[in-house]
N, C-alpha and C positions, 0 to 999 in steps of 0.2 A: 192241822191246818185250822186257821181261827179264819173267823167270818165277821168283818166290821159295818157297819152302817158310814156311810158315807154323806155331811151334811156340807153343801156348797153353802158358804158364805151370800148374802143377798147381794145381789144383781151378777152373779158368776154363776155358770152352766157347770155340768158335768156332763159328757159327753160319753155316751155308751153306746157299744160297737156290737151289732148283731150277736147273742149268745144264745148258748142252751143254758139250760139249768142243771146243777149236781147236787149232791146233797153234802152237806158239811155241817158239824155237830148238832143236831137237827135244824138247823136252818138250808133255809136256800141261800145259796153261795151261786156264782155265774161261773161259767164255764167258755173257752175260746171255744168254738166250731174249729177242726182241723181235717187241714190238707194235703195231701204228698202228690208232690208234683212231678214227673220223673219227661223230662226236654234233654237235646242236647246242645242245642242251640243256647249258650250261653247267655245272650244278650236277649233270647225271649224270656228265658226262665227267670231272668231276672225280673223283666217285665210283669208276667205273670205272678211271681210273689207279691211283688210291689201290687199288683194290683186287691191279689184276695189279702195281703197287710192290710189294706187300706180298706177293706172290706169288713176287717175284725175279724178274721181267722186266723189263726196262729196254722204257721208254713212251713213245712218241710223241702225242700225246692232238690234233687240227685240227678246230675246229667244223667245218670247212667245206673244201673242196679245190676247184681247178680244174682241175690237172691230176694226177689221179689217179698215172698212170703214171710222170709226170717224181718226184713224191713218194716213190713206191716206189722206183724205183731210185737216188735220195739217200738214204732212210735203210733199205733193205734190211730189211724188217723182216721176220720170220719166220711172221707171221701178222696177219691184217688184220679189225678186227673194225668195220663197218658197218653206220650206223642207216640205215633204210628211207628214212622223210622226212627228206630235207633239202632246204633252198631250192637251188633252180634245175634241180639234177638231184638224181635218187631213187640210193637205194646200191645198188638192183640194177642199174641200169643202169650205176654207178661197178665195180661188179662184173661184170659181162658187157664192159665194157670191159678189163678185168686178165684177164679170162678168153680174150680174143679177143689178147691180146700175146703174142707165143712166149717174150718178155724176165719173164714174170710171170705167164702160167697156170699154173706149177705152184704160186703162191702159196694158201696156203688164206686162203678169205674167208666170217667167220662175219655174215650179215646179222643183225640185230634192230630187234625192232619191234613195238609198242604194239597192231600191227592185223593178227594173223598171219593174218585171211583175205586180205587184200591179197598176200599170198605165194602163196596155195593157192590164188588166182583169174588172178594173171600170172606166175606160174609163178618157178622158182628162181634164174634169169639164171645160173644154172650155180657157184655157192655150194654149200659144202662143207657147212654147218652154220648153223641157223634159231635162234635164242633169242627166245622172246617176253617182251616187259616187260610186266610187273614180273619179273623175274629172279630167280630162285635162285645166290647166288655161287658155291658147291659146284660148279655145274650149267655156270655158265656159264665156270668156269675147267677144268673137266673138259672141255664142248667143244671149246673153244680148242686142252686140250692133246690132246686126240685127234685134230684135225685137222692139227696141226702133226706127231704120229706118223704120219699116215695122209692124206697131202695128194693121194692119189690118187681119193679118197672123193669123190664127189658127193653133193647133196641129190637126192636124183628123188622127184618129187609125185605 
């Protein structure tokens, strides 16, 4: 991977979207912040991309998973944000499973959900950070990036 400087032409912008930094042939190169989104609700997930796209995060977006853990460690995402319901298995339990891997607890995992007493009656599964829908985008991308600052953070109820 090669690392170039980039000089905008005068009176033209370049425009850079929230990064971290990685390292590339000893220079600093930019790196997208990423996300794995696991909705089943099609037309939110969509949403949701579109929103952290727009955010400068490169997006993994999966109605649906099987195996949680093998997902994560393909596409290494830096933060994982999970809906409550989904068929077959619930995201807290797809969370308390990441959270039980030495390969993946220190990933932050932000649950959401339509039925936030369902959280505060079985508890956090050990999730960093709760968003209830309908969502604030402000809110839920300040989340996300607090938890990715701060992935030592638990939820406690």
């Amino acid at each position: 991977m090669r690392c170039k400087k980039i000089k905008p032409k005068p009176g033209r912008f370049v425009i850079v979207r929230p990064l971290i930094t990685a390292v590339c042939n000893g220079m600093e190169a930019l790196k997208l912040k990423s996300i794995l989104i696991i909705e089943n609700d099609e037309d939110l997930l969509q949403l949701m991309q579109d929103i952290f796209n727009d955010a400068g995060y490169d997006v993994h977006g999966r109605p649906q998973v099987n195996d949680i853990s093998s997902l994560v460690r393909e596409l290494q995402p830096d933060a994982i944000l999970l809906d409550y319901l989904l068929p077959g298995i619930n995201g807290g339990e797809l969370c308390a499973q990441l959270k039980r891997d030495p390969e993946t607890m220190h990933l932050p995992v932000v649950l959401c959900s339509a039925y936030p007493q369902v959280l505060l009656s079985l508890g956090s599964y050990g999730c960093n950070a709760f968003i209830a829908k309908p969502f604030d985008v402000a809110d839920l991308i300040a989340q996300v990036e607090d938890c990715i600052a701060n992935p030592e953070r638990i939820l406690l109820l």
